[in-house]
C-alpha positions in Angstrom: 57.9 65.9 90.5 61.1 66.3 88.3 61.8 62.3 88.6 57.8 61.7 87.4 58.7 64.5 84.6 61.6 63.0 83.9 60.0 59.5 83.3 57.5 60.5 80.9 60.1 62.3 78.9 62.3 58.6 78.8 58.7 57.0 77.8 58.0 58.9 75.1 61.4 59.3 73.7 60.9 55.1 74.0 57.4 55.0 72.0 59.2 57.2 69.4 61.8 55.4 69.3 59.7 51.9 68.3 57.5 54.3 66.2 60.0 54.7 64.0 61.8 51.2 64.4 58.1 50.2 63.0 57.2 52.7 60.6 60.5 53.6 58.6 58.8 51.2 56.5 56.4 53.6 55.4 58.7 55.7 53.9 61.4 53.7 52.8 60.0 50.2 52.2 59.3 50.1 48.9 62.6 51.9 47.4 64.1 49.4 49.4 62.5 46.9 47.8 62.6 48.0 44.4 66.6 48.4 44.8 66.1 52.1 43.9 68.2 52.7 46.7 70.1 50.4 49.4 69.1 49.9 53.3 71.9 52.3 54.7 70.8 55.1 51.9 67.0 54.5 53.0 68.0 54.9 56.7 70.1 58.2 56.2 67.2 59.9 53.9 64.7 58.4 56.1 66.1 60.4 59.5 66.3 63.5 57.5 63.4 64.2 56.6 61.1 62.3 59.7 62.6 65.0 61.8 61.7 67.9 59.5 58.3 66.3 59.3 57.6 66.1 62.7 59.2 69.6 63.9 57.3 71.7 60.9 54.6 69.7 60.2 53.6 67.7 63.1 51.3 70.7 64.9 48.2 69.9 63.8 47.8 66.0 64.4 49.3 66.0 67.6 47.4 68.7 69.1 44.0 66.3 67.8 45.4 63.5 69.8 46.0 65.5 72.7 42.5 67.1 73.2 40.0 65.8 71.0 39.9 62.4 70.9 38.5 62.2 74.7 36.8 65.0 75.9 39.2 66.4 78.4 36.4 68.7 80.4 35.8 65.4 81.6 39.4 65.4 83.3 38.6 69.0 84.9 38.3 68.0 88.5 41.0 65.4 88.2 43.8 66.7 86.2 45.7 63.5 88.0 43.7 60.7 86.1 44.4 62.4 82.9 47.6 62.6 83.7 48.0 58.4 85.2 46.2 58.1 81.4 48.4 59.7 79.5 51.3 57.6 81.3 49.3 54.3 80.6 48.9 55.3 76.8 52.7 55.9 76.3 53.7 52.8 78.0 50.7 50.8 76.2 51.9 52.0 72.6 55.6 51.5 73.4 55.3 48.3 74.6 53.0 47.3 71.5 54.8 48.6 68.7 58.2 46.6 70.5 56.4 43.4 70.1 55.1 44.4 67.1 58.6 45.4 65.6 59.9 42.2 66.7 58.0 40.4 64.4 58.3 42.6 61.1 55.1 43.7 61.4 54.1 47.0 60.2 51.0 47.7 62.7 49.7 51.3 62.9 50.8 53.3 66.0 47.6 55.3 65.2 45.7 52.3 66.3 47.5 51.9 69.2 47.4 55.4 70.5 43.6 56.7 69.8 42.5 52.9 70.7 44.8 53.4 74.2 43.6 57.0 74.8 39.9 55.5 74.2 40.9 52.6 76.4 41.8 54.5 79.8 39.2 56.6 79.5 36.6 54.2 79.5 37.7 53.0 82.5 38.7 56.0 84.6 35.6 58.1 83.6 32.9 56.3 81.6 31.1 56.3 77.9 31.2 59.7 78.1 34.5 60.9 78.1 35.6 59.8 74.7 34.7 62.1 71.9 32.7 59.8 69.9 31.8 61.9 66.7 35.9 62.8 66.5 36.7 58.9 66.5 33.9 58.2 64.1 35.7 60.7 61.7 39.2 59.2 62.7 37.9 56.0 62.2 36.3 56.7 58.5 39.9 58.0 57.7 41.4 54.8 58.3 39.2 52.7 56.0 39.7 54.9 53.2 42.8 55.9 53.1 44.5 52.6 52.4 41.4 52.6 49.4 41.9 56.3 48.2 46.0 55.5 48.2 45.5 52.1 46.0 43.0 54.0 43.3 45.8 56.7 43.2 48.9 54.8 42.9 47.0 52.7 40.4 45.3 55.3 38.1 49.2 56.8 38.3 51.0 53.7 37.7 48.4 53.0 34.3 49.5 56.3 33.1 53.0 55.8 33.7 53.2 52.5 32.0 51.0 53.6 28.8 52.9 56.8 28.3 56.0 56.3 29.0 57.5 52.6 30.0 55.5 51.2 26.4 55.9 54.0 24.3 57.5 53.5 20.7 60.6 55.4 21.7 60.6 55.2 25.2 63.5 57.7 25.8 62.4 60.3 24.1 58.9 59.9 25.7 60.6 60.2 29.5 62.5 63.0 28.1 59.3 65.0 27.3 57.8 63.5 30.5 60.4 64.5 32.9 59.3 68.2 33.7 55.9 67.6 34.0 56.9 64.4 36.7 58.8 67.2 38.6 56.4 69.2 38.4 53.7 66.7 39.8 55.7 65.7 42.7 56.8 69.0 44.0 53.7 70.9 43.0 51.7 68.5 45.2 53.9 69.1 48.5 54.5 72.4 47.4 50.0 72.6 48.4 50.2 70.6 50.5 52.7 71.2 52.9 55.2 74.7 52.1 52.1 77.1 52.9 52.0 75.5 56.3 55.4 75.5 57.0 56.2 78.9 55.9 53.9 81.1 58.4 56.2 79.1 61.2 58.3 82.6 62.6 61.4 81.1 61.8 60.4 82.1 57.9 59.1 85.0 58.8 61.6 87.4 57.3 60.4 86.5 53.3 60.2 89.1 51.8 57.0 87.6 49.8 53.5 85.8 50.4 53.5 82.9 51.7 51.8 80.9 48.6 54.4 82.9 46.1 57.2 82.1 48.1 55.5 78.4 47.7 55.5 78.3 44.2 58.7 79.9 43.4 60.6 77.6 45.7 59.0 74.7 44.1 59.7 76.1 40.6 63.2 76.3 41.1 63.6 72.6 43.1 61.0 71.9 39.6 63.7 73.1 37.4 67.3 71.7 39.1 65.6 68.2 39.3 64.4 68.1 35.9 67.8 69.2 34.8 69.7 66.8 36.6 67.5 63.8 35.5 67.8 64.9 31.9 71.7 64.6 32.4 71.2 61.5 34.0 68.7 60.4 31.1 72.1 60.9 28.3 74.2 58.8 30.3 71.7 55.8 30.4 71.2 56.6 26.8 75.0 56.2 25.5 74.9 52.9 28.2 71.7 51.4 26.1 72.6 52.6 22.8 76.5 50.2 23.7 74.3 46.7 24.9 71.1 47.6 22.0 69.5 45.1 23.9 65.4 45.8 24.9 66.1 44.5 28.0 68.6 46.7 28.3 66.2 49.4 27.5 63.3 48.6 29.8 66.3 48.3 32.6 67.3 52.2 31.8 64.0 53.5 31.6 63.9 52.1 35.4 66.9 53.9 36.4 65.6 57.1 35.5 62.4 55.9 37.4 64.2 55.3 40.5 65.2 58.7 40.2 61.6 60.1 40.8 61.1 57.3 43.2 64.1 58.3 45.9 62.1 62.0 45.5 58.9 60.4 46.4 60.5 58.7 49.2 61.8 61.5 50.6 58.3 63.2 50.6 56.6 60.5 52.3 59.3 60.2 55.2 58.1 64.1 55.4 55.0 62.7 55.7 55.3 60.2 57.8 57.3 62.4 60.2 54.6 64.4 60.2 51.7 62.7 61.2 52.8 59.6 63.0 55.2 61.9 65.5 51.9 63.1 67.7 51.5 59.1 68.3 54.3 59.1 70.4 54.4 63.4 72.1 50.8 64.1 72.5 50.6 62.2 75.4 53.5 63.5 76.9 52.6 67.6 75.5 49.3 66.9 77.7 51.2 65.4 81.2 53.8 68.5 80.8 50.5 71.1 80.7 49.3 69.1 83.6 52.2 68.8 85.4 53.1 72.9 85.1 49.5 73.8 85.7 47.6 71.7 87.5 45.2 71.7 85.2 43.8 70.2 81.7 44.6 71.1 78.5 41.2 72.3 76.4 41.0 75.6 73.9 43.9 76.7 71.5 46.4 74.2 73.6 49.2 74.4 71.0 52.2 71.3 71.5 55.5 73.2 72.6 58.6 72.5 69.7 61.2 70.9 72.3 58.5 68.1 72.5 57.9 67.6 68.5 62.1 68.0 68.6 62.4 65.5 71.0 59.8 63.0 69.1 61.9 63.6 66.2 64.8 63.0 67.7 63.2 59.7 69.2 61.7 58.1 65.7 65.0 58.9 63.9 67.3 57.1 66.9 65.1 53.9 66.3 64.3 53.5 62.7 68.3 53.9 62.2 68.8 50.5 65.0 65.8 48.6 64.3 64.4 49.2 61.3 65.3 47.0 58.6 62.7 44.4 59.9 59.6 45.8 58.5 61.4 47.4 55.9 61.4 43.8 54.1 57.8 43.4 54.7 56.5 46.3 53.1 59.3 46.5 50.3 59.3 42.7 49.5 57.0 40.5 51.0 53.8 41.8 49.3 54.7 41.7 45.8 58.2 42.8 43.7 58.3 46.2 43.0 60.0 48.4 39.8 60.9 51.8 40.6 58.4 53.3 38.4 55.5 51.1 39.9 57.7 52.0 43.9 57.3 55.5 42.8 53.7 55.5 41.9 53.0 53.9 45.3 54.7 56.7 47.4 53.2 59.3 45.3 49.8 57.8 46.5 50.9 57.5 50.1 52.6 60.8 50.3 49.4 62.7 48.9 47.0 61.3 51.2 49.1 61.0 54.4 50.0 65.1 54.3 46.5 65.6 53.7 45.1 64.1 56.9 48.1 65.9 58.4 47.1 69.2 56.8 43.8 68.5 58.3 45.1 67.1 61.5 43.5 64.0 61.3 45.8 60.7 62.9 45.7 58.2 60.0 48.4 55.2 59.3 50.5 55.5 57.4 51.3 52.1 56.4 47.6 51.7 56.0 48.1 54.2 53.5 51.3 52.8 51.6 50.0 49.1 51.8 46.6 50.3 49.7 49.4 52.1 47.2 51.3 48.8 46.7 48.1 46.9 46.6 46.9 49.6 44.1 49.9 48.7 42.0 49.7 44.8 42.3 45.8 45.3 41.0 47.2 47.3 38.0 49.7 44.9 37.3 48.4 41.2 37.7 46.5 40.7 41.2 47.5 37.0 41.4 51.3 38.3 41.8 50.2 39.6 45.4 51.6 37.4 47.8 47.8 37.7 50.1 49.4 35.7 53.0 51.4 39.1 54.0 48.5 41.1 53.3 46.7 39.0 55.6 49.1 39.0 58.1 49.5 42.8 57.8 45.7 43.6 58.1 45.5 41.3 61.2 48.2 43.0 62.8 46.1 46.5 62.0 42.9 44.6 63.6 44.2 43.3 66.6 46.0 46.7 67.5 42.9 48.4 68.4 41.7 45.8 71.4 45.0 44.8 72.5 46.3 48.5 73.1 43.3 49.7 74.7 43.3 46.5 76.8 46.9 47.3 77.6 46.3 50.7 78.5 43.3 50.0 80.6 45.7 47.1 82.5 48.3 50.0 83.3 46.0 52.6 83.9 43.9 50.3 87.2 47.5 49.0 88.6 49.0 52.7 88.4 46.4 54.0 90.2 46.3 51.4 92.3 49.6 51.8 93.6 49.6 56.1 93.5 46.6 55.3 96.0 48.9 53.6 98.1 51.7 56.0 98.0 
């Protein structure tokens, strides 16, 4: 029993660990790619803040995968082919996303794990064990997010570009600008995300409500970036004002752009942390309830912390060893990137991604930062989008769902197979 639990800890400490080999992308590619920030920078932030993502924020979307995309009454008789499933789903999706990685392509583990999940319990139980009306809903999330992400980034890049990068005097346009860009991108994880975070017990001694406590720590990060950026914005100024060159200008204004960009960054790692980190536990949260109870997971099953810590731990040990690959894919490969237009894209991704999280639903997150850049390339001149890495990229979403649940369903008949023999 401790060598079985012991195994299904090393395989999903492995799926993490190619989840975020394969995904860093999602949060880093495109500051990468716009040279707001170098590989080794990306990789440091990038671990940060995954890990905080997926310990604070990672409850709700793993506990969905865990229980509600089959129907685990099903399992209530058998607690042992949920928990052969669960085994096949983790090797499945870690053996996937290697390939995957491999190749520099940024496939979504969300795929791989509801379409694995779906997969083994077709076979072990029938039509009827897969919560159909939950993977409609999952399912609708994945075609429009990448959509609702490109409209964003777009509609914000447009703005950007009119009021600020175009303006008549550009720099003392972003000086004006620069609170209310502060206050933009921490007011929207501010919503989004501190409210959440803040009823966890480890907060619990604040003195205040939760929501003022939310406001007046995002006020004062609000306030400190703004007035580091408007330090930032004199020393560009007095470095223009030397060259008086307009492309010296337009190459200032970026700077202060890639400021707001390595922010954005930073909140979609959160993000991604966040949601993609139940790809890789929940299968191993439901074999530990199986394996300590003897029975299956249903109502108020909550996904203990040394299990989102350990997922954590996982995606941050492989995105620093392997994931420059996809990095260039995402950053580079789909069209060149600014900071300001890199900054409008993770705005986009960031907002919709903690959303699904907030609401527990299991979306991609590269779906969601591909549709950003795509958003951007639109806004800028469509026939700059390189359509052969789109292509490529799409394909490698489409042929995730079949080839993991194929995968899984493989595993799952030879591992019963052989636990029938033992």
């Amino acid at each position: 029993m401790i060598l079985l639990y012991l195994f299904i800890i090393i395989l999903a400490f492995y799926v993490a660990w190619n989840l975020g080999a394969n995904d860093v992308a999602n949060s880093m590619g495109t500051s990468v790619g716009s040279k707001a920030i170098t590989l080794k920078q990306a990789l440091i932030i990038a671990g940060i803040l995954e890990f905080t993502g997926a310990v604070f924020f990672g409850q709700n979307v793993s506990t969905t995968l865990a229980t509600e995309v089959i129907n685990p009454r099903q399992f209530l008789d058998q607690p042992n082919l949920l928990l052969i499933g669960m085994i096949s789903v983790l090797i499945s999706c870690g053996l996937w996303l290697q390939i995957a990685t491999k190749y520099g392509l940024p496939v979504a583990s969300s795929h791989a794990v509801v379409a694995s999940i779906s997969g083994f319990s077709l076979l072990a139980i029938g039509v009827n064990s897969v919560n159909w009306n939950n993977i409609l809903i999952i399912a609708l999330a994945w075609l429009f997010i990448p959509l609702i992400s490109g409209i964003i980034s777009a509609l914000f890049y447009l703005g950007l570009n009119r009021y600020i990068l175009l303006a008549k005097n550009p720099f003392f346009t972003i000086r004006e600008w620069i609170p209310w860009l502060s206050t933009i991108v921490f007011s929207l994880f501010g919503i989004i995300v501190l409210p959440k975070i803040l009823i966890n017990p480890f907060f619990a001694q604040i003195p205040l409500p939760i929501h003022d406590s939310a406001i007046i720590l995002g006020g004062i990060a609000s306030i400190i970036f703004t007035i580091a950026t408007w330090k930032r914005l004199e020393r560009i100024k007095i470095e223009v004002n030397e060259k008086l060159e307009v492309k010296t200008e337009q190459q200032g204004l970026e700077k202060i752009m890639a400021g707001f960009q390595v922010l954005s960054a930073c909140f979609v790692a959160f993000a991604h942390g966040s949601n993609d980190v139940g790809n890789a536990i929940a299968p191993l949260a439901v074999t530990s309830y199986i394996l300590k109870t003897q029975t299956v997971p249903i109502v108020g099953f909550q996904v203990p912390y040394w299990i989102l810590i350990l997922g954590g731990i996982g995606i941050v040990v492989g995105l620093s060893i392997h994931g420059k690959n996809v990095i260039s894919t995402v950053g580079e490969k789909i069209i060149l990137l600014q900071p300001s237009s890199g900054f409008s894209a993770e705005i986009a991704t960031a907002t919709t991604v903690l959303l699904a999280s907030r609401l527990g639903l299991p979306v991609s997150t590269s779906h969601a930062l591909v549709g950003g850049v795509l958003g951007i390339g639109i806004a800028q001149n469509w026939r700059k989008i390189e359509f052969s890495t789109v292509k490529s990229v799409i394909l490698a979403w489409v042929i995730t769902v079949p080839i993991a649940a194929a995968i899984a369903m493989i595993i799952f008949k030879i591992l019963s197979l052989i636990l029938r023999v033992i």
